[in-house]
PLY file of the C-alpha trace (Angstrom):
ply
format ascii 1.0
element vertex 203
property float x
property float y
property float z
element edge 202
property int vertex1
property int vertex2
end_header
104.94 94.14 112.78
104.20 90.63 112.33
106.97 88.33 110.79
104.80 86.98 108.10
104.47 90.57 107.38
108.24 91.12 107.47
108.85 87.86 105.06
106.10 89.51 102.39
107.38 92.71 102.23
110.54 92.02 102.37
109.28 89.10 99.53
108.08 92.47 97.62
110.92 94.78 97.70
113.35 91.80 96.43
111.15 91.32 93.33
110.80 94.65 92.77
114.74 95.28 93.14
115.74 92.61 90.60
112.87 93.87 87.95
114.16 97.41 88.16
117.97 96.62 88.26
117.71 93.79 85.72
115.53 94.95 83.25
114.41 98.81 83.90
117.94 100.02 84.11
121.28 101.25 81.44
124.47 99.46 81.63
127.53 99.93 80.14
131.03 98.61 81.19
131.51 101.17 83.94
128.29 102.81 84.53
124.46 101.60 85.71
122.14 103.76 86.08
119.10 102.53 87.72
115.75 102.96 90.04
116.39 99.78 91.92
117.48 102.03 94.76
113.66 102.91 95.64
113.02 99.14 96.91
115.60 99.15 98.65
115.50 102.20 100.54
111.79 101.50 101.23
112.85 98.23 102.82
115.00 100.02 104.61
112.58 102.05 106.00
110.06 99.37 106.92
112.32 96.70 107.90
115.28 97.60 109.09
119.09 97.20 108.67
119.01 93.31 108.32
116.41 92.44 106.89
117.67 95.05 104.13
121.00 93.54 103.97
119.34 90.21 103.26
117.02 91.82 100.10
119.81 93.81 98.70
122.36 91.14 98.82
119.68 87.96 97.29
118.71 90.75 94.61
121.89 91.07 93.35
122.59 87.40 93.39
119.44 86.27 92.22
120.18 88.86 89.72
123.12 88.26 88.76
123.00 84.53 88.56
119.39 84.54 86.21
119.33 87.30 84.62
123.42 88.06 83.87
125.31 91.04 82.34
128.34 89.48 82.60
130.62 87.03 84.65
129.40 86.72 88.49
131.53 88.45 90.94
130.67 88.55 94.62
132.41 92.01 95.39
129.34 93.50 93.90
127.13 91.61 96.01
129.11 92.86 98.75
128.91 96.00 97.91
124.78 95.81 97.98
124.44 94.20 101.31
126.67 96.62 102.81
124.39 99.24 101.10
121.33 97.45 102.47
122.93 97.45 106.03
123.87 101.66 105.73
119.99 102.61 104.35
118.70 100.17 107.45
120.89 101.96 110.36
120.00 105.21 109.25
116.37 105.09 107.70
115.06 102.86 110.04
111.21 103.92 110.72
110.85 105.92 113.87
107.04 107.46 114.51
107.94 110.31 116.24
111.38 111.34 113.89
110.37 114.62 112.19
110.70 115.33 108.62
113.89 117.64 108.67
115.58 114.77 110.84
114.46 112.21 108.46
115.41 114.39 105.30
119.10 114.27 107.26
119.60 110.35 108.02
118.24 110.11 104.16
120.95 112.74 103.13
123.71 110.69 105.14
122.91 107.48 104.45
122.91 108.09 100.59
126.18 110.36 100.59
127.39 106.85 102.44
126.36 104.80 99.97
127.24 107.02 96.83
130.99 107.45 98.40
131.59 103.91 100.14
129.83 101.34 98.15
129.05 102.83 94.72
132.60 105.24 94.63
134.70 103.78 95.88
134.19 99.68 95.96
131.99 99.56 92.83
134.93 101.19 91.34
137.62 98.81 92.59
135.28 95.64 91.41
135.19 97.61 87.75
139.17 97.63 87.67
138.96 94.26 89.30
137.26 92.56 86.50
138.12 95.02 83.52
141.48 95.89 84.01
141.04 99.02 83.04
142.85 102.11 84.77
140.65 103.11 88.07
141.49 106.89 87.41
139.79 106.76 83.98
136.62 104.81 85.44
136.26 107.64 88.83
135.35 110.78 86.59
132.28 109.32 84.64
131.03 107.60 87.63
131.62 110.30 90.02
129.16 112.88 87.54
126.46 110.23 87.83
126.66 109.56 91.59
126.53 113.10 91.78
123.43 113.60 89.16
121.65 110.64 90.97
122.15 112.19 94.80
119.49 114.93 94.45
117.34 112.53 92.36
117.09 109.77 95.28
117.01 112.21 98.48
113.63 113.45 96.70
112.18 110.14 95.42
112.57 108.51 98.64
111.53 112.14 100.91
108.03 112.19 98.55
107.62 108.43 99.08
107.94 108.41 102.55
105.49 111.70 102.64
102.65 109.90 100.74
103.10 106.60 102.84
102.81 109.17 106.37
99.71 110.77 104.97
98.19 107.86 103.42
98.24 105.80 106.89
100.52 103.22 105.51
103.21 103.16 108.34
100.37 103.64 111.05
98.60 100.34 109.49
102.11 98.65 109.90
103.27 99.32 113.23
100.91 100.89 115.04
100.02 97.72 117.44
97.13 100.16 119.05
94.95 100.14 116.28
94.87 96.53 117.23
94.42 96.52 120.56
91.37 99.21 120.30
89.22 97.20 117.80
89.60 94.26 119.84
88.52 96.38 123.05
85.20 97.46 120.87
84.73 94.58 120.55
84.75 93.12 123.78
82.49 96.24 124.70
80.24 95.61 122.01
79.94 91.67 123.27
79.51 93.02 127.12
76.52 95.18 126.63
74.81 92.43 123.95
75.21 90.11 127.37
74.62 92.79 129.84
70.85 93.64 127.61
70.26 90.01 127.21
70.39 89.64 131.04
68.21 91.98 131.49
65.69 91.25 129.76
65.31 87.76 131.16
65.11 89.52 134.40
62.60 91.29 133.85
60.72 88.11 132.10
0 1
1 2
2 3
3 4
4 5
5 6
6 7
7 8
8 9
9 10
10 11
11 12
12 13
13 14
14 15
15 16
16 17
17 18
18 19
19 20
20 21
21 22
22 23
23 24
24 25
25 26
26 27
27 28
28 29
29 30
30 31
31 32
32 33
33 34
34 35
35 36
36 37
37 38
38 39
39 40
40 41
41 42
42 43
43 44
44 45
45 46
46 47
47 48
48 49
49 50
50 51
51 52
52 53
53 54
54 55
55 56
56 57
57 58
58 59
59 60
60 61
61 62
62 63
63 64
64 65
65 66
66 67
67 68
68 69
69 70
70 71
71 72
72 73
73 74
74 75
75 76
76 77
77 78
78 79
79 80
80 81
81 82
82 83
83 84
84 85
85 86
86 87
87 88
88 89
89 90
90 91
91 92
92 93
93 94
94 95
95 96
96 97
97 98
98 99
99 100
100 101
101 102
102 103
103 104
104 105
105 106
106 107
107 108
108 109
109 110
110 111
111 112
112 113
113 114
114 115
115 116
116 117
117 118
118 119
119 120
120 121
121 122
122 123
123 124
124 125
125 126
126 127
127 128
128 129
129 130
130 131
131 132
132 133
133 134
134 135
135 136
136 137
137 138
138 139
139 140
140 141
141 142
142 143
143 144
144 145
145 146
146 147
147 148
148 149
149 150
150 151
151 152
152 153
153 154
154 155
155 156
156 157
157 158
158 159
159 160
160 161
161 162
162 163
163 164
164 165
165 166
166 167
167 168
168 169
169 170
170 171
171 172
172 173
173 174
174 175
175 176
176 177
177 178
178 179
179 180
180 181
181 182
182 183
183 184
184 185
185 186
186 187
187 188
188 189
189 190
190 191
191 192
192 193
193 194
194 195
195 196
196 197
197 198
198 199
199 200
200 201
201 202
């Protein structure tokens, strides 16, 4: 894939991450619940762990620093990038990966995410700034990680199904397709010169 294709997607998924986060999601004091995990896990899938990083951490800052809930704190922007960096490691596009293998790296890389970044740090940046008692905060937000789990793993499993059937991810990195117009075309040009030939020798 092409970098300017990199820098538009990746251009894409962060305005589509700070719309759905921002404005399409419900926030209270110790609880968000939100669809701006789709983006990212797409980017994820098409870009790669760093790239990811980059998109997740920007959308929270960006975010945060236009469109604000509250006082700016950077352990939450922490907490996305190293989110970003987990979905790219393990949902990394791979043609040949099958779906049950894929289904699996999806399942791990979200029970990461739910446990290290949205458990357990998101948690400590809530008592952080709030003061109020971590084992009162864990309960309510452990129900929704645990609501939202089966809710992602299929979102992201039926996205990645329609992009596979549709062609999408063959579009994007198969370099062949490429390579084989460009050959038709240089056999197309060949027998136009070839004919042409030809005919003046037989003139």
């Amino acid at each position: 894939m092409s970098n300017l294709k990199k820098v538009i997607i990746a251009a894409l998924m962060l305005a589509a991450t700070i719309v759905l986060s921002r404005f399409l999601s419900i926030k209270t004091p110790i609880l968000v619940i939100s669809f701006s995990y789709i983006p990212i896990m797409l980017c994820a899938i098409l870009l790669g762990p760093w790239w990811t990083m980059l998109v997740a951490g920007l959308a929270d800052l960006i975010g945060a620093l236009l469109f604000p809930f509250g006082a700016y704190f950077v352990g939450y922007t922490i907490s996305a990038t190293l989110s970003g960096f987990i979905y790219g490691i393990c949902l990394k596009y791979k043609k040949n990966m099958s779906y049950k293998k894929f289904i699996l790296m999806l399942s791990i890389s979200t029970l990461l995410v739910i446990a290290i970044c949205n458990g357990l740090l998101n948690s400590l940046w809530i008592y952080i700034t709030t003061k109020k008692a971590l084992v009162a905060i864990l309960p309510t937000r452990l129900v929704k990680e645990l609501v939202m789990l089966p809710i992602q793993i299929t979102t992201i499993f039926f996205l990645h199904l329609g992009f596979k059937k549709m062609g999408i991810y063959d579009r994007l990195f198969n370099k062949n397709i490429e390579v084989e117009v460009s050959e038709d075309k240089t056999k197309i040009e060949k027998t136009k010169d070839e004919s042409s030939s030809k005919k003046e020798d037989k003139k």
